[in-house]
N, C-alpha and C positions, 0 to 999 in steps of 0.2 A: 428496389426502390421503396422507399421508407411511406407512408400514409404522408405525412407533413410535405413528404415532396411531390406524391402525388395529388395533394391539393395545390400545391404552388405551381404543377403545370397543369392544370385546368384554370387556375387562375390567369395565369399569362394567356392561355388562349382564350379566353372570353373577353379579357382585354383587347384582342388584335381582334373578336370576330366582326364583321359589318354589322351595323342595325340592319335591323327588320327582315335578318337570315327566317328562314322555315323550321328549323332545328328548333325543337324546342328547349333544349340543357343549351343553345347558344344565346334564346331569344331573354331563357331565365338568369342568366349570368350577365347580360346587356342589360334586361331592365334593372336590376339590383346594383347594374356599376353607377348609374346616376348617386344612388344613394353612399356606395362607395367613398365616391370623388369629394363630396361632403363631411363625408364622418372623417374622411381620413385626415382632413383639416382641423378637425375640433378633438382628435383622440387625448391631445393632452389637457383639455380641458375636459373631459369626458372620465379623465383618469382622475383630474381632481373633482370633480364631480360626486364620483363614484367614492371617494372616503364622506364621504356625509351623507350618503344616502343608501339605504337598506333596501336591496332589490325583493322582494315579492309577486306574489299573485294571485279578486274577487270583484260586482257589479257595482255595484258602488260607487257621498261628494262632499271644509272648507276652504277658506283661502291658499290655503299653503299647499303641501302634495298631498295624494290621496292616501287615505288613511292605513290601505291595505299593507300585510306584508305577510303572506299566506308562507306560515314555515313549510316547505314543498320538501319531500324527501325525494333526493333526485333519483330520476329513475334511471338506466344505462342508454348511452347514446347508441342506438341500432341502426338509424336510417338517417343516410340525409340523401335530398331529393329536389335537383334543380325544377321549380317552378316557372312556369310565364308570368311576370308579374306588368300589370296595367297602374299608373300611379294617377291619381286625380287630387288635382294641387288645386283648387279654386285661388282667384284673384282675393286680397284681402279686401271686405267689408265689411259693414255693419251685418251683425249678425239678424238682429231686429228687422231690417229691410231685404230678407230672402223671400219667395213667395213663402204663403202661407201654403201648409198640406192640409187637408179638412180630416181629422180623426174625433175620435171621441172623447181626446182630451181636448179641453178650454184653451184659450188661444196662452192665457195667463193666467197664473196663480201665485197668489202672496201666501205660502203658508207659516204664518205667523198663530202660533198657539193663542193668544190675548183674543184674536178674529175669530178663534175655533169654537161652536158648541161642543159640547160632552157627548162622546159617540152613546154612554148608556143613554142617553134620555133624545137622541137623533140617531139611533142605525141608520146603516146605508145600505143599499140594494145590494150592490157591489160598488170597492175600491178600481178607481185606475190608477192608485198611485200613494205610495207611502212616503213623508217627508218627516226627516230630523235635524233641526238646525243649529243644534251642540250635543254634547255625549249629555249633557245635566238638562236636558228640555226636552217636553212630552214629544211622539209619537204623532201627527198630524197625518189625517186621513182623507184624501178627496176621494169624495164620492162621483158616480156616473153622473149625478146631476149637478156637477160642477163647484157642490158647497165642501168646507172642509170642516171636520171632527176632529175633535182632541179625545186621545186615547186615555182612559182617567185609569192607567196603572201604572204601579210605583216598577219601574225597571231601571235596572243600575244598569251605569255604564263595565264594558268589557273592558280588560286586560288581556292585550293576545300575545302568544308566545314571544313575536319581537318585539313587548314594550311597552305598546304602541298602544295609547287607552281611546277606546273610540268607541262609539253608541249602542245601543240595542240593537237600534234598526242596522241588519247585515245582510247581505245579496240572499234575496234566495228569501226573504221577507212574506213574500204576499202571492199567496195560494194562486194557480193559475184560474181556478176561477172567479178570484176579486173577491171571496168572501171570507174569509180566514189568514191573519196574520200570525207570526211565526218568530219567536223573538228567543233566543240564547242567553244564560242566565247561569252564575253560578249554580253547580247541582240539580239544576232542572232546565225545562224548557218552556214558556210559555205559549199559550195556543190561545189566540182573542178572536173569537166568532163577530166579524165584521157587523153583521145584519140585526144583530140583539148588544153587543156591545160583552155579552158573559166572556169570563174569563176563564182556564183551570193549567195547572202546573202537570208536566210530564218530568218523573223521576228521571235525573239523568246525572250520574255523580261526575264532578269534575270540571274543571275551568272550559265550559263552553266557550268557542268563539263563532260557530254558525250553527244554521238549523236551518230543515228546508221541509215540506211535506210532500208526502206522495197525492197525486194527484186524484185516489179515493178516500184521501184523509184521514187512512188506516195506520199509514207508517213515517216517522219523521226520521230524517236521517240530521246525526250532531255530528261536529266536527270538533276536535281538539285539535291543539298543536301537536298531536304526536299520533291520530287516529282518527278514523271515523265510524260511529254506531248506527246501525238502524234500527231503529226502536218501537212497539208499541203504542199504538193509543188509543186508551188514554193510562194505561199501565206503566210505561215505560221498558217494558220487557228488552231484553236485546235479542234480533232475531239473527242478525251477521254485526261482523267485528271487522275493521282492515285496518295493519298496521301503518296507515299514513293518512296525513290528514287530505282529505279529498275535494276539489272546489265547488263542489256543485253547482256549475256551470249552469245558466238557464235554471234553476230550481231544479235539476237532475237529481234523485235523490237512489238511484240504478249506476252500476258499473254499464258500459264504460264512463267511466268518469273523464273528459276531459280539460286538458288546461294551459300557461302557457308561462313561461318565467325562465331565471337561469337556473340550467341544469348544466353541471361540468361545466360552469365559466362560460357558457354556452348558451345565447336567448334560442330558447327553443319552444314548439310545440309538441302537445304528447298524449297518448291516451292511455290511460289503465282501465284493464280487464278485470271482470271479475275474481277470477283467479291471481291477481296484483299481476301480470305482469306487463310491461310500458312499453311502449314504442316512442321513440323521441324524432323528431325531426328538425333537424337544427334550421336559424333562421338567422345566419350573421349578418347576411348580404340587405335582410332589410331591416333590422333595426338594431339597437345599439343593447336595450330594454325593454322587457313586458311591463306593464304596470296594472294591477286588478283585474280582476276575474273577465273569463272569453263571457262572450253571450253566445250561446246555444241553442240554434234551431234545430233536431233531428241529425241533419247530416250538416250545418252551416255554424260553423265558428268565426267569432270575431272578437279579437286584442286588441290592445289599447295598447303602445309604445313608443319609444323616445327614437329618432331618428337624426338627429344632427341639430345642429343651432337656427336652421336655415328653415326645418321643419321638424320645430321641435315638439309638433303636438300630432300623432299620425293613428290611425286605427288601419290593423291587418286584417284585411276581409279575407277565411282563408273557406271558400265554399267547399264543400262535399268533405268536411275536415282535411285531408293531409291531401288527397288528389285531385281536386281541380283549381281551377285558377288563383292566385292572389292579386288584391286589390289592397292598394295604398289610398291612404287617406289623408291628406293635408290639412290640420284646422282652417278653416273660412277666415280665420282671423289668429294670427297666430304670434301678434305683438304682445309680449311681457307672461305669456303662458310657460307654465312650468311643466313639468313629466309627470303625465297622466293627464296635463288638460282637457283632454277629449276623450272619453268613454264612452266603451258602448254599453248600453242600457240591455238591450231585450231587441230580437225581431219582431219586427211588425207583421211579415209575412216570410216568403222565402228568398225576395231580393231585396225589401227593403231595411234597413238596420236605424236603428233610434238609439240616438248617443248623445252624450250631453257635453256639449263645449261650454268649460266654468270657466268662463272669464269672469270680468267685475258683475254682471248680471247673466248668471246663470239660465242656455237657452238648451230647449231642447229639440234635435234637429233630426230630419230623418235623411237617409243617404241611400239611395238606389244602388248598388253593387252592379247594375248591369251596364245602365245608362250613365251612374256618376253623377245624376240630377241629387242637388242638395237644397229642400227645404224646411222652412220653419214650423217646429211643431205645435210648441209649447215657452213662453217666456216664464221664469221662476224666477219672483222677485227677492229673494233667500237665497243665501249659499246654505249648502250644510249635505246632508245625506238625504240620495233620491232614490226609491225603489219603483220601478216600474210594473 
């Protein structure tokens, strides 16, 4: 019996199995048929679809789709692996009218450059939050006390491997401890000290498209379309090399590196090892499409992907990466939303996940993985690119 047909009888039998068996490869094949039933109506719009639009995979926010399109060298399909999957489809509302969650970011923020003083002459303690609202306009920086800075350096916009021209600001932007940002630049790297506003260049030859720091602020790792470096600083030296471009995930700037996108025709998740090599776990049954970079907690990954027309905005909670449970995400509001409308941004802790649903006013929302409770974090009166 051929591979092909032994997935076409696992598949007929997850068809006939009852809800709510105890089996878990029956309960994981039952929840993913929901989404089945759906896609299987829209595949041919899905097919057309799919000629206009460039599959990829980063954290990362205009109007239209998101900007990403992470040239991902596919790694070999090794494992797939039926899931339980839990889906939480909230009723549509106003996004605005969810409770409010009390964090340390402002309920609202306009970051409009014109509003912004000049970070040299106003440092900030520390950033919660990096904002760019075209690839040709500053860097805007909210500080912990709620005001917002304009970044006063000249950074050109990037050109990434597919095309696609989009900002400085890229996932993986602003240091985990709010004080140092981190910006990708033709032949170097920029590194801007939040708290004094100083600036200095890390040698780095080649069409950057990301950059991320280590969390002693010793080693930035860059990313090409066809590699990734980790480098010195503030020298630039290279200390490791790997032949593929790596998403660092969460500001990861360490193998494993992990991520999520189509690999072999195939929306999958995946992790690479130090030593390159990947484990994939395919993920047909829940979406159709990845769209930009997972967010990364330790062991907690979460995608942003395309599901059917029905739930066309969806985030894959997939906790402990590849073995414990997944969670579906249904935008709160999912009228006129295109693929990728809902990302996730960063964890907040280790159930709750902060993603940003860009519709016409851009809200930033946080999502319990355990309980499914979804509220308001953050209102951003700007669309454009948001770093957490």
């Amino acid at each position: 019996m051929s591979e092909s047909d032994i997935r076409d009888a696992l598949r007929n039998l997850a068809l006939d199995a009852p809800e709510g068996s105890d089996d878990l490869a029956t309960d994981a094949w039952a929840g993913g048929q929901r989404l089945r039933r759906r896609r299987s109506a829209t595949r041919i719009g899905l097919a057309a679809a799919a000629t206009i639009a460039v599959c990829g995979v980063m954290l990362v926010v205009t109007t239209p789709a998101p900007e990403e399109h992470l040239p991902l060298a596919p790694p070999p399909i090794t494992q797939t692996t039926p899931r339980k999957v839990s889906e939480t489809l909230p009723p549509k509302k106003d996004e605005l009218a969810l409770p409010q969650l009390t964090t340390s970011y402002p309920v609202a923020v306009d970051p409009d450059p014109a509003q912004a003083t000049l970070l040299n002459a106003d440092p900030v303690r520390r950033a919660l939050a990096l904002f760019q609202t075209s690839p040709d306009m500053p860097v805007v920086v909210l500080g912990d006390d709620g005001r917002i800075r304009c970044i006063d350096e000249d950074l050109q916009p990037i050109v990434t491997a597919g095309g696609d021209t989009v900002g400085a600001l890229r996932p993986g932007a602003l240091s985990a401890d709010g004080r140092t940002a981190v910006f990708p630049q033709r032949d170097s790297v920029v590194l801007v000290d939040l708290t004094t506003g100083a600036d200095r260049r890390i040698p780095a030859p080649g069409a950057n498209e990301q950059a991320a720091l280590s969390a002693d602020g010793l080693l930035v790792a860059v990313t090409t379309g066809s590699s990734t470096s980790l480098r010195r600083v503030p020298g630039g030296e290279v200390v490791t090399e790997w032949p593929r471009p790596a998403p660092m995930a969460g500001g990861a700037v360490d193998p494993p590196f992990h991520g999520a996108g189509d690999v072999g025709g195939t929306p999958s998740v995946w992790s690479m090892e130090p030593d390159g090599e990947s484990t994939t776990y395919r993920m047909p049954d829940l979406v159709g499409q990845f769209w930009g970079l997972p967010a990364v907690n330790r062991t907690r990954l979460a995608a942003a992907g395309f599901g059917g027309y029905d739930t066309d905005a969806v985030v894959i909670a997939l906790h402990d990466h590849h073995r414990g449970p997944v969670r579906v995400l249904g935008s709160p509001t999912t009228d006129g939303r295109w693929k990728g409308g809902t990302r996730p941004l960063r964890w907040l802790d280790d159930t709750t996940l902060l993603l940003l649903s860009d519709g016409p006013e851009p809200v930033v929302l946080s999502w319990n993985t355990n309980t499914g409770e979804i509220n308001r974090v953050m209102h951003v009166k700007r669309m454009g690119t948001i770093v957490l």
